[in-house]
C-alpha positions in Angstrom: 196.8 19.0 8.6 194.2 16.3 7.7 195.4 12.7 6.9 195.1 12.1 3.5 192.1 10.7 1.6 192.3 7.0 1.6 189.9 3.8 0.3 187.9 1.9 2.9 189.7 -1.0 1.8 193.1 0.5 2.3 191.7 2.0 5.9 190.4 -2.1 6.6 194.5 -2.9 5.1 196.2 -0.3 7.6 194.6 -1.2 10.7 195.6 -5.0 10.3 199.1 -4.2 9.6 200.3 -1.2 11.5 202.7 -1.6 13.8 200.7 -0.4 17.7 203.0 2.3 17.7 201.6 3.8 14.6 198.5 2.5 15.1 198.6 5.4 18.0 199.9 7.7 16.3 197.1 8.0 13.4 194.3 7.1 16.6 195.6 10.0 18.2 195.2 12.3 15.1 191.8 10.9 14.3 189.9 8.4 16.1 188.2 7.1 12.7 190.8 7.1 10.2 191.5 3.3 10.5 187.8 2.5 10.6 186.5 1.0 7.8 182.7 -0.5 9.1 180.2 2.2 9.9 179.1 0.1 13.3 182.8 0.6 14.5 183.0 4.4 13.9 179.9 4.6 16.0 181.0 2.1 18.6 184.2 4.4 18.7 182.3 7.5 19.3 180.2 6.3 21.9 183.3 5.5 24.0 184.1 8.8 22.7 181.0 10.4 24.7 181.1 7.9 27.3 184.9 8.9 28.2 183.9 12.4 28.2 184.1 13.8 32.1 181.8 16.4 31.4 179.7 14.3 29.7 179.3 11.5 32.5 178.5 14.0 35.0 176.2 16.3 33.8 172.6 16.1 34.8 171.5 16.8 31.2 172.6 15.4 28.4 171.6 16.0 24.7 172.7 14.3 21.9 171.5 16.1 18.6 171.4 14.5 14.9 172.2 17.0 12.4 170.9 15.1 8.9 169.8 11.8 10.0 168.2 10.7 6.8 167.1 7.3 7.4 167.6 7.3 11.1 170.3 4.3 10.2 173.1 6.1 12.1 170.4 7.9 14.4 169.6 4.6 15.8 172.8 3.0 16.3 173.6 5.6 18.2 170.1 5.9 20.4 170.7 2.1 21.0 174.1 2.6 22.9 172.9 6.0 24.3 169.2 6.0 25.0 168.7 6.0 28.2 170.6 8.7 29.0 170.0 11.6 27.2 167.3 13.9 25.2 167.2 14.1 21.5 166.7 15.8 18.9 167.3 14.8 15.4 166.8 17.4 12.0 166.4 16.4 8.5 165.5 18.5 5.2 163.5 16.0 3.6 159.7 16.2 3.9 159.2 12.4 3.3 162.1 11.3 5.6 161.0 13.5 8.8 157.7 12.0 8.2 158.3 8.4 8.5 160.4 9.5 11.7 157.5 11.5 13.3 155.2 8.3 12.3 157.8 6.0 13.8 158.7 7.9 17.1 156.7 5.3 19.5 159.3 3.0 18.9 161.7 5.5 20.6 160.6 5.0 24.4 164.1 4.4 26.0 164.4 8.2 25.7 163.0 11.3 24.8 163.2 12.3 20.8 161.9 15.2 18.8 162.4 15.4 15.2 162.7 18.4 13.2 161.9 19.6 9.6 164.4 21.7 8.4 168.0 22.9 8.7 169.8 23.5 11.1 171.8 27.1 10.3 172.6 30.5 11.5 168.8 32.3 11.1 165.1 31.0 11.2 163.5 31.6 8.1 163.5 29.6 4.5 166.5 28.5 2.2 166.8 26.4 -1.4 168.3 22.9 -0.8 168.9 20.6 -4.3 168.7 16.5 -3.8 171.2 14.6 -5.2 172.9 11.3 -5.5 172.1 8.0 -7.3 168.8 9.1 -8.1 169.1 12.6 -8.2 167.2 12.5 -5.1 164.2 11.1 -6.7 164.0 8.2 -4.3 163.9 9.3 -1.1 166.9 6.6 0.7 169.1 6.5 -2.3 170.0 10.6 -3.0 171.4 12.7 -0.5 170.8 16.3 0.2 172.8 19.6 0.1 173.0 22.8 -0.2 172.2 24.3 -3.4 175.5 26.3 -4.1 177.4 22.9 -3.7 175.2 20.8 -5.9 177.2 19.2 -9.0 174.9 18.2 -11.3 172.9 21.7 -11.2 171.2 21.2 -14.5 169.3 17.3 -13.4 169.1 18.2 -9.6 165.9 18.5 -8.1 165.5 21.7 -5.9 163.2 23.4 -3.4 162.6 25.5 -0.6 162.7 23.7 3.4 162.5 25.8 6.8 165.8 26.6 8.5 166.4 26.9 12.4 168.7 29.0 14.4 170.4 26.1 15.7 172.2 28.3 18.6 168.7 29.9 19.5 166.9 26.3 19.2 169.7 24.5 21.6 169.5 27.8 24.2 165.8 27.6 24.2 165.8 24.0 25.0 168.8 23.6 27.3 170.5 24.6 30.4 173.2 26.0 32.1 173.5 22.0 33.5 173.3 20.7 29.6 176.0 18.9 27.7 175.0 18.5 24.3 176.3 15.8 21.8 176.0 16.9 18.3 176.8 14.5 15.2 176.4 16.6 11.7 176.6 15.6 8.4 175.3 18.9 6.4 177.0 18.5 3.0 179.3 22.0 3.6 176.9 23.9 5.5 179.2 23.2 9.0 181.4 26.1 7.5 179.1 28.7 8.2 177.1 26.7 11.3 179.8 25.7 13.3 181.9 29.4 13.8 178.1 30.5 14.6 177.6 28.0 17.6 181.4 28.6 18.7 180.5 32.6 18.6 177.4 32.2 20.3 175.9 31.9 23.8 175.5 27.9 23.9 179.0 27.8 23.2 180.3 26.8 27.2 177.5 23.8 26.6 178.7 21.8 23.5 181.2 19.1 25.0 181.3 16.7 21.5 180.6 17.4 17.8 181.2 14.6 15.1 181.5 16.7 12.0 181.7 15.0 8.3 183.9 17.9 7.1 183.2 18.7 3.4 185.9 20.5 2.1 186.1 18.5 -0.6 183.1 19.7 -2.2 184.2 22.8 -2.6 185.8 24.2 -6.1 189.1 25.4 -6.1 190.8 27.8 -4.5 188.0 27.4 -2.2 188.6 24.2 -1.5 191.8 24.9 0.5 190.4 27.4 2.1 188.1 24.9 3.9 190.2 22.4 4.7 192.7 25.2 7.0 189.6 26.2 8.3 188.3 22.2 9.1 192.0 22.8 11.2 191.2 26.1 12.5 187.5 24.9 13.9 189.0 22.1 15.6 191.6 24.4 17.4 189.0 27.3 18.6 187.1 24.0 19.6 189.3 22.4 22.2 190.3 25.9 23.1 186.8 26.7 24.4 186.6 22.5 26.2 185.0 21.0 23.9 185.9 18.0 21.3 185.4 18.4 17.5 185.8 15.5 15.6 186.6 14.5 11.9 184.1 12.1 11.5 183.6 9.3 8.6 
């Protein structure tokens, strides 16, 4: 089972005062549990990919952003890993994927596309609600998710955005010599997108997903549910080779 919910200040506490062999123990678990700064839960999973076999051999590697928002996280990461693979980065928000496609000359180390939409099981159209601070009236202060999940349904702003086929989209623009990265932070939808890539074809070419698990947003009894099935995903994961992470 997942370690429990604790405070960034109490992660920051624990990693300071752990003796190394517990340290290990919890590391082993989950790589980011101790982590408390964003920039060192990034600088973890690079040596994450970097460490990868499959990974540091293969002759094409893509790393794909599931949610980057305001490319903050998107661009840590193309910093460390530029250079050696192909991106692709998705977002929901109209106003955020257009400051990235404005901005993309700055990316030169290595090749990006961004996408509008979300990245699911179908092509077609689905509601998404913003939320957060604002209610998702400024664009870098609410987040996004989907609508079923939303918790203050009567202020949240909602509207229609184009979904992908995530499985199709990676097998169209992959290869039987790809290993693809993929960091996702999708507000709950991983619970129906991840058993779809693990059922479909591009399974044998994930090596690496960081997943923000969101279990938590789910009501109860629900809620449970997700979290054995965070545990299940990981297991059918490694199963098939490939490394699924609880990321934070």
């Amino acid at each position: 089972m997942s370690l429990p919910r604790i405070s960034r200040r109490r992660r920051a506490w624990l990693n300071a005062k752990l003796p190394s062999s517990a340290r290990a123990w919890v590391q082993a678990r989950d790589p980011f549990y101790l982590l408390a700064d964003s920039e060192d839960i990034i600088a973890r999973s690079v040596d994450i990919a970097r460490g990868r076999p499959r990974l540091r051999h293969a002759k094409d590697r893509v790393f794909v952003d599931l949610g980057f928002n305001n490319r903050r996280v998107f661009d840590q990461f193309y910093e460390r890993l530029g250079p050696d693979y192909r991106w692709f980065g998705f977002e929901i928000q109209p106003a955020l994927h257009a400051a990235a496609i404005a901005d993309t000359p700055r990316y030169a180390t290595g090749p990006v596309r961004f996408v509008h939409g979300a990245a699911g099981e179908s092509d077609g159209v689905i509601e998404i609600a913003f939320e957060g601070k604002a209610d998702g009236h400024y664009t870098f202060d609410g987040s996004t998710t989907i609508a079923a999940l939303v918790r203050d349904k009567a202020r949240a702003e909602r509207t229609q955005v184009p979904s992908c086929d995530l499985a199709k989209f990676l097998a169209d623009h992959t290869g039987d010599d790809s290993a693809i990265v993929i960091k996702m932070d999708i507000e709950g939808g991983e619970y129906a997108l991840l058993p779809h890539l693990l059922a479909s074809t591009i399974a044998p070419r994930i090596d690496l997903i960081f997943c923000e698990f969101h279990w938590r947003r789910f009501p109860m009894p629900d809620r449970i549910t997700r979290l054995f099935q965070t545990e299940a995903l990981i297991r059918d994961f490694r199963e098939r080779g490939a490394l699924l992470l609880s990321w934070r």
